[in-house]
C-alpha positions in Angstrom: 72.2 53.3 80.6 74.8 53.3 77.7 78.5 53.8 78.3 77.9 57.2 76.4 75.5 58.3 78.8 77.4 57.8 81.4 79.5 60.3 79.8 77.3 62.9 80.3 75.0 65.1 81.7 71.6 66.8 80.8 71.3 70.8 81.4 68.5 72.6 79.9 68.6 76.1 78.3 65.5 78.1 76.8 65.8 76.2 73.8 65.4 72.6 75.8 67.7 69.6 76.6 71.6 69.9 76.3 73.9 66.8 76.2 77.1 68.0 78.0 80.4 66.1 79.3 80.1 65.3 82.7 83.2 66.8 83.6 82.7 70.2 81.9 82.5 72.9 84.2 81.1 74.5 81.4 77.4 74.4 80.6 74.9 73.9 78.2 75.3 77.3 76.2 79.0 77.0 75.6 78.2 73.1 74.5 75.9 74.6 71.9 78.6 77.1 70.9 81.2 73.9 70.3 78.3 72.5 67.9 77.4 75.9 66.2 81.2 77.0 65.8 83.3 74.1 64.6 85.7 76.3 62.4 89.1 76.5 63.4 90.1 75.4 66.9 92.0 78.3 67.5 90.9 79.5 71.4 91.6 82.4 73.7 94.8 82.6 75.4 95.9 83.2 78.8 95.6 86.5 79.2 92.3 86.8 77.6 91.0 83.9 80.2 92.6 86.3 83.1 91.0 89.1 81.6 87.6 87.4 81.7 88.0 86.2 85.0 89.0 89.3 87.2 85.8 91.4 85.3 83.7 88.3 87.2 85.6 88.7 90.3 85.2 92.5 90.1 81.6 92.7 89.7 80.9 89.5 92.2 82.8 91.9 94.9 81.1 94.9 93.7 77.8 93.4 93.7 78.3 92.3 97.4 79.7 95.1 98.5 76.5 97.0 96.7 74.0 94.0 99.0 73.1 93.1 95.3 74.9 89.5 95.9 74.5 87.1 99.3 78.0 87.1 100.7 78.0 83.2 100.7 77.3 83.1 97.0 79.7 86.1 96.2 82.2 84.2 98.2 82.3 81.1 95.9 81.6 82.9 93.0 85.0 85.3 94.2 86.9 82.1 94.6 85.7 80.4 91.2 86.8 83.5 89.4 89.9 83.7 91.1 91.2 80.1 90.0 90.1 81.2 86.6 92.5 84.3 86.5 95.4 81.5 87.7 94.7 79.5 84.8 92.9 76.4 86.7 90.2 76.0 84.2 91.9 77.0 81.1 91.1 74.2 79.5 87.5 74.3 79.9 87.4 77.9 77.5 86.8 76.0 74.4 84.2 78.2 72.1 85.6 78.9 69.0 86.9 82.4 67.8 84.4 82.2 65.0 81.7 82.7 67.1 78.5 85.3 67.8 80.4 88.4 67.2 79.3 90.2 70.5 81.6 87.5 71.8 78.3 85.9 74.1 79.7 82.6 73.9 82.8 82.9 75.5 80.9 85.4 78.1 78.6 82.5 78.7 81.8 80.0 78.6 83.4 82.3 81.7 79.3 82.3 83.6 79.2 78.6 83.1 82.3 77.7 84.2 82.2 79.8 87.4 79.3 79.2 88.3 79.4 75.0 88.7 82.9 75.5 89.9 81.2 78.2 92.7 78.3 75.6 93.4 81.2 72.8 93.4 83.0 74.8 96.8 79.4 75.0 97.9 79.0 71.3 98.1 76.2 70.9 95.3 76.8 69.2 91.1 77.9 70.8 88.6 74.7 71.2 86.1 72.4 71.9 88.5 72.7 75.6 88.7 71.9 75.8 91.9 72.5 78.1 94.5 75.1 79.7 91.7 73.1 80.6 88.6 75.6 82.0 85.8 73.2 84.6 84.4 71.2 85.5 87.7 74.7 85.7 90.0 77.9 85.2 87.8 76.8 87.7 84.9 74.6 89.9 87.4 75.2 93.3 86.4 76.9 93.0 83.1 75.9 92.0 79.6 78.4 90.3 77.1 78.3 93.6 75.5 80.1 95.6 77.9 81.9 92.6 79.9 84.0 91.0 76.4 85.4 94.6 75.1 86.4 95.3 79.0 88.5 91.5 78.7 90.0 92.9 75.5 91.3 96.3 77.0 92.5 94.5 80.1 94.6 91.7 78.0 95.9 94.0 75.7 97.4 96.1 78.4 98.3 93.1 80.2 100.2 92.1 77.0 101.9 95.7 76.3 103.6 95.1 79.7 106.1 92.3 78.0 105.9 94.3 74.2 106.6 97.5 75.9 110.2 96.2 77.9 110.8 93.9 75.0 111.1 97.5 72.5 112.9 99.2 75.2 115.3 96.6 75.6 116.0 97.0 71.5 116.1 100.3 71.7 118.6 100.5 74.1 120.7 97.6 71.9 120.2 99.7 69.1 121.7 102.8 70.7 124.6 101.0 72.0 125.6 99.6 68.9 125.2 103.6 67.4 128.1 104.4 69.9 130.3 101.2 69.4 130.0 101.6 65.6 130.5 105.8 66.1 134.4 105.8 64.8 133.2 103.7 62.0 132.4 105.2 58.3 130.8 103.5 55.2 128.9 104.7 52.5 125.7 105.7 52.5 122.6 104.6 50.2 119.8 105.7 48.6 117.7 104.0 46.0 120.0 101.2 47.1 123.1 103.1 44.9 125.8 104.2 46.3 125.8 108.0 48.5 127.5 109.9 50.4 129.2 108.8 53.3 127.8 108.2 56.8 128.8 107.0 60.4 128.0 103.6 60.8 126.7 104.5 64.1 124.8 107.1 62.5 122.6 104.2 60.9 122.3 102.4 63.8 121.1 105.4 65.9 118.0 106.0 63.4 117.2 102.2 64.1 117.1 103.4 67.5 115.2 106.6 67.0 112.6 104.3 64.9 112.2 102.2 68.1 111.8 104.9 70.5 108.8 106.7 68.8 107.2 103.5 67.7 107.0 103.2 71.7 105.9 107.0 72.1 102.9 105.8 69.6 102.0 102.7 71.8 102.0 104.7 74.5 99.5 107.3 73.1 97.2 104.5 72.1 97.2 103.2 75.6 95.4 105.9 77.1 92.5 104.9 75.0 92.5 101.4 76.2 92.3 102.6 80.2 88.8 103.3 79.1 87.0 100.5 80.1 82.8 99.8 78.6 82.5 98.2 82.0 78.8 99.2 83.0 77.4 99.8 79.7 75.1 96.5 80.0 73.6 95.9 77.1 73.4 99.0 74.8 75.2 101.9 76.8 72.7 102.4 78.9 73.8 100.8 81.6 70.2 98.7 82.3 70.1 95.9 85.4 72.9 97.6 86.9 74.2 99.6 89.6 74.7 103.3 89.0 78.3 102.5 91.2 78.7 99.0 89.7 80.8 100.5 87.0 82.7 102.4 89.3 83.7 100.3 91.8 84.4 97.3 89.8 87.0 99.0 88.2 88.4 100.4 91.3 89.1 96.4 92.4 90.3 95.9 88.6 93.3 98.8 88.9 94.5 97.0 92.1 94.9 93.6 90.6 96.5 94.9 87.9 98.2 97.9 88.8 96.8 100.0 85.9 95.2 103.0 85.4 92.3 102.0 83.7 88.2 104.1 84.2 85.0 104.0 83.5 84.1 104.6 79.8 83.3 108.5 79.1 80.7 107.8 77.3 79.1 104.1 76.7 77.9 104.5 73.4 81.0 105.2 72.1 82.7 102.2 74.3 80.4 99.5 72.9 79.4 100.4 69.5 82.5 101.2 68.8 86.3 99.3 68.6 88.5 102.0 67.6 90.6 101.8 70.9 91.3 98.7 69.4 92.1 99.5 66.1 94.1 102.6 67.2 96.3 100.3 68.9 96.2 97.7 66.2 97.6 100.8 64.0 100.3 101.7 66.2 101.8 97.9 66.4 101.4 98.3 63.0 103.3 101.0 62.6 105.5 99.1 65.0 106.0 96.0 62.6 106.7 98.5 59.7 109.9 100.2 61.2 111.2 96.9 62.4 111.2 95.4 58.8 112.9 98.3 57.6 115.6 97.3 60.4 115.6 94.1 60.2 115.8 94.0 56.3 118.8 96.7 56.8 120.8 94.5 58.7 120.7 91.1 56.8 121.8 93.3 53.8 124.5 94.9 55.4 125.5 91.3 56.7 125.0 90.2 53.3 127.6 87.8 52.1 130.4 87.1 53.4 132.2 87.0 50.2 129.8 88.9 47.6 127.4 90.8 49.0 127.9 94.4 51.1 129.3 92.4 54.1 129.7 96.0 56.4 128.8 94.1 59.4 128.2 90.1 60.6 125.6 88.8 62.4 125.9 86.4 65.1 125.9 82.9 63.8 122.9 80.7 64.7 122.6 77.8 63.1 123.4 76.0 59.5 121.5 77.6 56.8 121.2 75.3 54.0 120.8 71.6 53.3 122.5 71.4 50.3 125.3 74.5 50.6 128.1 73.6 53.1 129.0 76.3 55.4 126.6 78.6 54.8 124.6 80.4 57.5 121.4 82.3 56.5 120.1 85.6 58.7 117.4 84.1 60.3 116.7 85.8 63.0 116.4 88.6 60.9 113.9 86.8 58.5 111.9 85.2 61.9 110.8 89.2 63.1 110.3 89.9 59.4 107.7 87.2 59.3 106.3 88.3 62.3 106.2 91.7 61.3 104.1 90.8 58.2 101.7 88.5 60.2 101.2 91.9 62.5 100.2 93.9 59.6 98.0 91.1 58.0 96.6 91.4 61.4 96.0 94.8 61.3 94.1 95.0 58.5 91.3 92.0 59.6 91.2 94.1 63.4 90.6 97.0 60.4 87.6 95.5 58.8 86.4 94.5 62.0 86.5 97.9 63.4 84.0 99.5 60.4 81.5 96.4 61.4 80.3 98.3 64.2 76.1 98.8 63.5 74.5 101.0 65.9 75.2 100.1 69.4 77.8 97.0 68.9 80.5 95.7 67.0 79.5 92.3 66.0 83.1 91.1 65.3 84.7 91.4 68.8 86.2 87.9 69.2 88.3 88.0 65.7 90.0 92.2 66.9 90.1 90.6 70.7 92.5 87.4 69.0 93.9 89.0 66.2 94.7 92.4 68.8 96.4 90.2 71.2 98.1 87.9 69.0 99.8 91.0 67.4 100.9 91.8 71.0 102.6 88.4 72.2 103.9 87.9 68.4 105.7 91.7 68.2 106.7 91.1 72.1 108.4 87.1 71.1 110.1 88.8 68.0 111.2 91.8 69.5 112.9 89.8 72.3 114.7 87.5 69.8 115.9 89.7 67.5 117.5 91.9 70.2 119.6 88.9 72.2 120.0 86.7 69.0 120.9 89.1 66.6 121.1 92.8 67.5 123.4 92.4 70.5 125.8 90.3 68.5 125.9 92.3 66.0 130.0 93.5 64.7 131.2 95.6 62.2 133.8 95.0 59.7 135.8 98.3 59.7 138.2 97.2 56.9 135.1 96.3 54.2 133.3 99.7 55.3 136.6 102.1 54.8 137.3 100.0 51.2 133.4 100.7 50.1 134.0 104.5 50.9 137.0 104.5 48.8 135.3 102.8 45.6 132.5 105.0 45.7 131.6 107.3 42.7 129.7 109.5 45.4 132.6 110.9 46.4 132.2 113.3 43.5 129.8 114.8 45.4 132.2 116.3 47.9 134.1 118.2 44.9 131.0 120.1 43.6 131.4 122.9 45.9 134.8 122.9 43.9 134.9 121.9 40.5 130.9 122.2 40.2 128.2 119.6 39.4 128.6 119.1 35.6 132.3 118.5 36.1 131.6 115.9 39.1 129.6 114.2 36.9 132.0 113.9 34.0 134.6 112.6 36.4 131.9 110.5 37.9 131.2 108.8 34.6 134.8 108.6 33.6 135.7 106.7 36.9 132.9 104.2 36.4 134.0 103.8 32.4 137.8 103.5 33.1 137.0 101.3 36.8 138.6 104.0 38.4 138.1 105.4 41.7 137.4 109.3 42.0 140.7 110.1 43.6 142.4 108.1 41.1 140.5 110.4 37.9 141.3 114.2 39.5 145.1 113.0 40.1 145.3 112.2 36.5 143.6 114.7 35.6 146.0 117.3 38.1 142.6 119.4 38.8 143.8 119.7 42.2 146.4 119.7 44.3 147.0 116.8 46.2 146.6 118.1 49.8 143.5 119.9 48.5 142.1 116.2 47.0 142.8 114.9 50.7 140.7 117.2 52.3 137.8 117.5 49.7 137.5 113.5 49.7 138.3 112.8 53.2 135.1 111.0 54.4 135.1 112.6 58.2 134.5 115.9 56.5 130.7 114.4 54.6 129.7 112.9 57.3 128.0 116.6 58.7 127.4 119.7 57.1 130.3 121.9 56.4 131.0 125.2 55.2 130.9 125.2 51.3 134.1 126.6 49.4 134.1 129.0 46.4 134.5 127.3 42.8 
């Protein structure tokens, strides 16, 4: 016997002999995924694995609660499953995402494992299948069909419960900057020229506003996700099942987790479609949009410090150039950004994925179950950041603000009710030719008294509507 042999085991599968690692747990089919699937080396994460794991501890409960399962062999296969939900095996899920696009592989990856670790507590080798089988006990009831779209509900809820506190916690920071900044006034912008004026505070609470329904839309996607294919075997039909299995496994899955989650209204729709997925895919999308528009808003109003608008400062974080002393770049800002874009990018491949659904199954469940939950642990990281490093730090620089106002040909605007448009504009255009300000054009001009130029281009008075005058 070679040294390399004694690195292994032989396990047979319909197709014949399988060289696999002797300290696998997992079997021969997942070794013949690692062969067949050699294209990126990116694997499921954690909560993915959990996911996986309580569906098996579920149905191994459900099935010996049912007398489907011999309470010694449910036992094991209980325990087994349960390590797997802690992260004991982690390790040994090692199928690539590129895979069979029902997402069998992995399925087969969570059967093999738990069944030589349930034979393991049993006292018999791993390999040997026996008395643990992974199809015959670990998968009994369940197809990969049904059992990987179940995983990807599960971890994406799982996952919403760090996104969901991380946007309510920016929200919040968001709102409390509206009311610190409240007093302060700027000008306003649109088609990045110069408007009318606004409350600083103002700005800041539509950041906030953005937030809050971005989390009313996650919300609303949810509900599709508590629906759960669970059941469905291999088509819908729910064949080699229980008529309860579905039922009562889900019953032991909402309290592990806490959550809400049901049996699939109708399995046809649960399994040959993904668009729970994609909804929620489109709402994190959505997400990712309105957090670039923020994001991008701030580092241009922290834009500077010397030549750019400069209306607030962002918490410094760390040097920003090799080359330029001094200088300190808005990261953080520029970090969710990225993230943001990698969401969307995301979005559209969970997109594509989503139309590939042929009759009764979507062949491309492994790349919406990774790209879904990367989304979800990506927007819940960046959220997180960009509200401690960046959003609660922000400050505002009254003085730049109140100057901005002042040089603003917009001002014009508040002396149409007045003097009318075509003369606004003329003084508009004189200011701009002569480097004037506005105030500085209608005294020369004496158009109005003084105390009435006050009042028409005092800045608290733009900053709501107001009563127009007579010409």
């Amino acid at each position: 016997m070679t040294n390399s042999d004694q690195k292994y085991r032989v396990e047979r599968d319909s197709m014949g002999p399988v060289r696999v690692p002797k300290k696998a747990y997992y079997g021969a089919q997942t070794q013949r995924a690692i062969e067949n699937f050699p294209v990126s080396g990116w694997r499921f994460g954690r909560e993915f694995i959990y996911a996986l794991g309580l569906v098996k501890f579920s149905s191994a409960r459900t099935n010996r609660e049912l007398g489907l399962l011999e309470k010694r062999i449910a036992g094991a296969v209980e325990r087994a499953a349960q390590e797997v939900m802690e992260g004991r095996w982690d390790d040994q899920f090692v199928v690539d995402i590129f895979q069979t696009g029902s997402g069998t592989s992995t399925n087969m990856n969570a059967n093999e494992v738990i069944a030589n670790r349930a034979n393991e507590v049993l006292g018999t080798k791993k390999g040997i299948y026996r008395p643990v089988h992974p199809n015959d006990h670990v998968n009994l009831g369940q197809s990969s069909n049904d059992v990987f779209p179940s995983a990807i509900h599960i971890a994406s809820i799982t996952l919403l419960q760090k996104l969901l506190p991380a946007l309510s916690d920016l929200h919040t920071a968001l709102k409390n900057k509206g009311r610190e900044f409240h007093s302060i006034l700027k000008i306003g912008r649109t088609h990045l020229q110069d408007a009318t004026p606004i409350r600083l505070g103002q700005e800041f609470g539509g950041y906030a506003r953005q937030v809050e329904l971005g989390i009313h839309r996650i919300h609303k996607a949810m509900r599709s996700l508590f629906e759960l294919p669970l059941g469905g075997t291999a088509v819908g039909t729910g064949i080699n099942t229980h008529p309860l299995f579905a039922k009562k496994s889900i019953s032991i899955i909402n309290r592990a987790t806490g959550y809400p989650f049901h049996e699939a209204i109708d399995h046809f729709e649960a399994q040959g479609a993904r668009d729970a997925a994609v909804e929620m895919s489109g709402a994190l999308k959505t997400v990712a949009v309105s957090l670039i528009k923020i994001a991008n808003d701030v580092r241009w109003l922290g834009s500077g410090p010397r030549c750019g608008i400069g209306e607030i400062h962002l918490p410094d974080t760390q040097p920003g150039s090799s080359i330029m002393p001094g200088k300190v770049n808005p990261v953080i800002p520029e970090s969710l950004i990225q993230t943001c874009v990698q969401v969307i990018g995301n979005d559209s491949a969970i997109s594509l994925a989503g139309l590939s659904g042929n009759f009764e199954l979507n062949v491309m469940m492994p790349l919406i179950a990774y790209n879904l939950l990367q989304s979800l642990s990506l927007l819940a990281s960046g959220v997180d950041n960009f509200s401690k490093k960046c959003v609660k730090g922000l400050k505002a620089d009254r003085k730049r603000c109140e100057e901005m106002i002042e040089k603003s040909l917009a001002l014009a605007t508040a002396l149409t009710p007045v003097i009318g448009y075509e003369e606004g504009a003329r003084i508009a255009k004189k200011a701009y030719l002569q480097n004037k300000t506005i105030r500085e054009v209608i005294e020369e001009e004496k158009l109005l008294p003084k105390e009435e130029i006050n009042r028409l281009l005092d800045p608290r008075r733009m900053i709501a509507p107001t009563s127009s005058s007579s010409k």
